[in-house]
C-alpha positions in Angstrom: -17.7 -80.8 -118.0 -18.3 -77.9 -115.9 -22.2 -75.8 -116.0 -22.8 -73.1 -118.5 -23.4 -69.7 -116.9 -27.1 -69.0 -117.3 -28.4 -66.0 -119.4 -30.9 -63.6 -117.5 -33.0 -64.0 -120.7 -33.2 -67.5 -120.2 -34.8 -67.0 -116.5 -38.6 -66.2 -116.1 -39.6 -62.6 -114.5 -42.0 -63.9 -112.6 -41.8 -65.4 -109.3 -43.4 -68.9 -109.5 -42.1 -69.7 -112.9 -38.6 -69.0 -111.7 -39.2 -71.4 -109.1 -40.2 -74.0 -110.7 -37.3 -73.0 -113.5 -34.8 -73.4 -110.8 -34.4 -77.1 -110.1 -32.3 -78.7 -111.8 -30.3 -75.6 -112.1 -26.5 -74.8 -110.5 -25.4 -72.5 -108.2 -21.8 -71.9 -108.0 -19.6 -70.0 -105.6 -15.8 -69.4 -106.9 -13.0 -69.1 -104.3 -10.0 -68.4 -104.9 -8.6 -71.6 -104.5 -11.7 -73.8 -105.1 -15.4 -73.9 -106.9 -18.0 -74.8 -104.4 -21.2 -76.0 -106.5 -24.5 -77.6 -105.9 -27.2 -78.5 -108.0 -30.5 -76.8 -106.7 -33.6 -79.2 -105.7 -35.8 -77.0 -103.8 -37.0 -73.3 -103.9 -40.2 -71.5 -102.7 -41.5 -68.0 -104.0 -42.2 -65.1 -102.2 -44.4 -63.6 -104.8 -45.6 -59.9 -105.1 -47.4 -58.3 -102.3 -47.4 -62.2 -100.1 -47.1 -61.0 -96.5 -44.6 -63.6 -95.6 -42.0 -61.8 -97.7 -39.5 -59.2 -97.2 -40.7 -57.0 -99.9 -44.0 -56.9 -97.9 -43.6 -53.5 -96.0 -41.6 -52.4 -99.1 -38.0 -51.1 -100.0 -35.9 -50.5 -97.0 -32.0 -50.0 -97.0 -32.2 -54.1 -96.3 -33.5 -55.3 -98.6 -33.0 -52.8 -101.4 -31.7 -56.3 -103.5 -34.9 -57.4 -103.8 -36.3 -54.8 -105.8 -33.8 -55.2 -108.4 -33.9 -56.8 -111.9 -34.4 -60.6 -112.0 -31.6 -62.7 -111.7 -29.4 -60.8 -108.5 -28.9 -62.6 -105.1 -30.6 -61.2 -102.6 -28.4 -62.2 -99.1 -29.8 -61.7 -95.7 -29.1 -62.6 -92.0 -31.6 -64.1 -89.9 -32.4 -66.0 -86.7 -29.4 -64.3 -85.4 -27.2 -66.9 -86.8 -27.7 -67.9 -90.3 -27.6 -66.2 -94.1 -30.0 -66.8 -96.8 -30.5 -66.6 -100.3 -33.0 -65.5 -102.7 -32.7 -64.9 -106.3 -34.8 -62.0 -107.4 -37.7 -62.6 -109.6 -39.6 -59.8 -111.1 -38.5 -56.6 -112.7 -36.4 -53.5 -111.4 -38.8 -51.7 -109.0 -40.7 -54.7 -107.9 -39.9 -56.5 -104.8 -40.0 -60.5 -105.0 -37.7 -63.5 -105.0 -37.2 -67.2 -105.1 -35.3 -68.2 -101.9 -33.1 -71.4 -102.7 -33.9 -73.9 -100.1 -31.8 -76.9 -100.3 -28.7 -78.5 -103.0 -27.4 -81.2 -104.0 -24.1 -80.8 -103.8 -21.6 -80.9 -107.0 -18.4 -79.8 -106.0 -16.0 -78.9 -103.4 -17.2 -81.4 -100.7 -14.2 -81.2 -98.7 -14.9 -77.6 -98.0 -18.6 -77.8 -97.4 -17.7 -80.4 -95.2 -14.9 -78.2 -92.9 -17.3 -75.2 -93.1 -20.6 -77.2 -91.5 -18.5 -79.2 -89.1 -19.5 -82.7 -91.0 -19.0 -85.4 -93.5 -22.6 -86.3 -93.8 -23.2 -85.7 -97.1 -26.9 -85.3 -96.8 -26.7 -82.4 -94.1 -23.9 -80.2 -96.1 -26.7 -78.3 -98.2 -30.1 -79.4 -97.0 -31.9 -76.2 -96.0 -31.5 -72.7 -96.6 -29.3 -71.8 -93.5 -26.9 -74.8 -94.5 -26.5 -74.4 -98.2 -25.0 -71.0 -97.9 -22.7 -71.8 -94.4 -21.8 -74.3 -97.1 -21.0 -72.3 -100.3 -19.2 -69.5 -97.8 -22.4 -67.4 -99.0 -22.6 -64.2 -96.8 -24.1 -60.6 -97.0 -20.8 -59.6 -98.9 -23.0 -61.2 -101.9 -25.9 -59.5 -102.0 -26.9 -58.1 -104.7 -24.8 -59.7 -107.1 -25.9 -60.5 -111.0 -25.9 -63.9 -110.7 -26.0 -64.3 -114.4 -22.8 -61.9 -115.0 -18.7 -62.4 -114.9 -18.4 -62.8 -111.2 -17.9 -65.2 -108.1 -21.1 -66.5 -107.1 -23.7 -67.6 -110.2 -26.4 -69.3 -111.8 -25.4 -72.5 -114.0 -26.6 -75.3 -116.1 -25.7 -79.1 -116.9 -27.8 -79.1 -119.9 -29.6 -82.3 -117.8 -33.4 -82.0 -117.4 -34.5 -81.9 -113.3 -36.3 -85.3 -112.9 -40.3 -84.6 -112.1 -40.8 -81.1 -109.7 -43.3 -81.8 -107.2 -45.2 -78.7 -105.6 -46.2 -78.1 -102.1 -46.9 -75.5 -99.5 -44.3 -73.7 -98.2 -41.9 -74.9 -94.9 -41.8 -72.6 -91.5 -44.1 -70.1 -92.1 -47.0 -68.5 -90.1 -48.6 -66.4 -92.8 -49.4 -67.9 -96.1 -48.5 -71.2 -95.0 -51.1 -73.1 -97.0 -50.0 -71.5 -100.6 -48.3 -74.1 -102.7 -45.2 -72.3 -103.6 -42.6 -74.6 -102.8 -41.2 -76.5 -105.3 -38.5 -79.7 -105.5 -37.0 -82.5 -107.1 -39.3 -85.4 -106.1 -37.8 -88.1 -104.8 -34.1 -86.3 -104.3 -32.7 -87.5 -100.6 -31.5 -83.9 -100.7 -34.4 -82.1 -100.3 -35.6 -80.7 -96.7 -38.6 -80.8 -95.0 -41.0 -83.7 -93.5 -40.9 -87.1 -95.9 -44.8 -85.8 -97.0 -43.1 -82.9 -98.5 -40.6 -84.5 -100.3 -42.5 -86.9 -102.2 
């Protein structure tokens, strides 16, 4: 049975309750000849005004996504190399999002698998760089409604997560000690050191 699309009225505007909201949830990218999908197990918030986010130093032409209504993607290149995700988590104006860390994933393995260069299946989607090399995720989607008629969205099974753990958040040099990470305890796909997956 494939995953309902998700209503924004059914996701949180605020930052650490979309989260936490998020496991358990789907994302799904349709292709035109193939759904890639992956349940989501791990997120962190970049909340208003934290200066590890890219809201921080406010709107700029790059990151204009971010200041839009809840529930759009919010794409961006980094480390010269890789794209990542956010969903946007507050209302239009205000800059914050939920960047999706790590999936399980659900469907289209074989092309996950050709796009990351493996057939591990715990490396296809563990880690923000990975999931979307995965998914074929790229700035071409930013700013999408993630809850609307359109490629790349926001799902649900209709299966509760199994317990969310809550730690503080991977890689950072500011605001490293806040506990805004959040994941599926226990889940193999989860990233991070074993103390933060547990």
């Amino acid at each position: 049975m494939p995953p309902r699309r998700l209503c924004r009225d059914e996701l949180p505007a605020d930052t650490v309750a979309l989260a936490r909201y998020l496991i358990g949830k789907v994302l799904v990218h349709d292709l035109k000849q193939v759904r890639v999908s992956g349940r989501i197990v791990e997120t962190e918030a970049y909340i208003i005004g934290d200066p590890s986010g890219h809201a921080f130093r406010g709107k700029t032409r790059s990151n204009r996504s971010l200041f839009l209504e809840h529930g759009r993607a919010y794409v961006y290149f980094t480390y010269g190399q890789f794209n990542m995700m956010n969903v946007t988590s507050e209302s239009p104006g205000v800059g914050a999002g939920v960047l999706v860390r790590a999936l399980e994933p659900i469907e289209g393995l074989a092309v996950m698998a050709r796009r990351r260069g493996t057939s591990r299946l715990l490396d296809l989607a563990r880690g923000p760089g990975r999931l979307t090399s995965a998914l074929g995720i790229d700035r071409r989607r930013d700013g999408l409604d993630l809850c609307a008629r359109g490629p790349l969205w926001l799902g649900d099974f209709g299966r509760p997560a199994g317990a969310v753990g809550r730690s503080v958040r991977i890689g950072l040099t500011r605001e490293q000690d806040r506990p805004l990470r959040f994941f599926e305890k226990g889940n193999p796909f989860v990233s991070g050191p074993k103390r933060l997956r547990t």
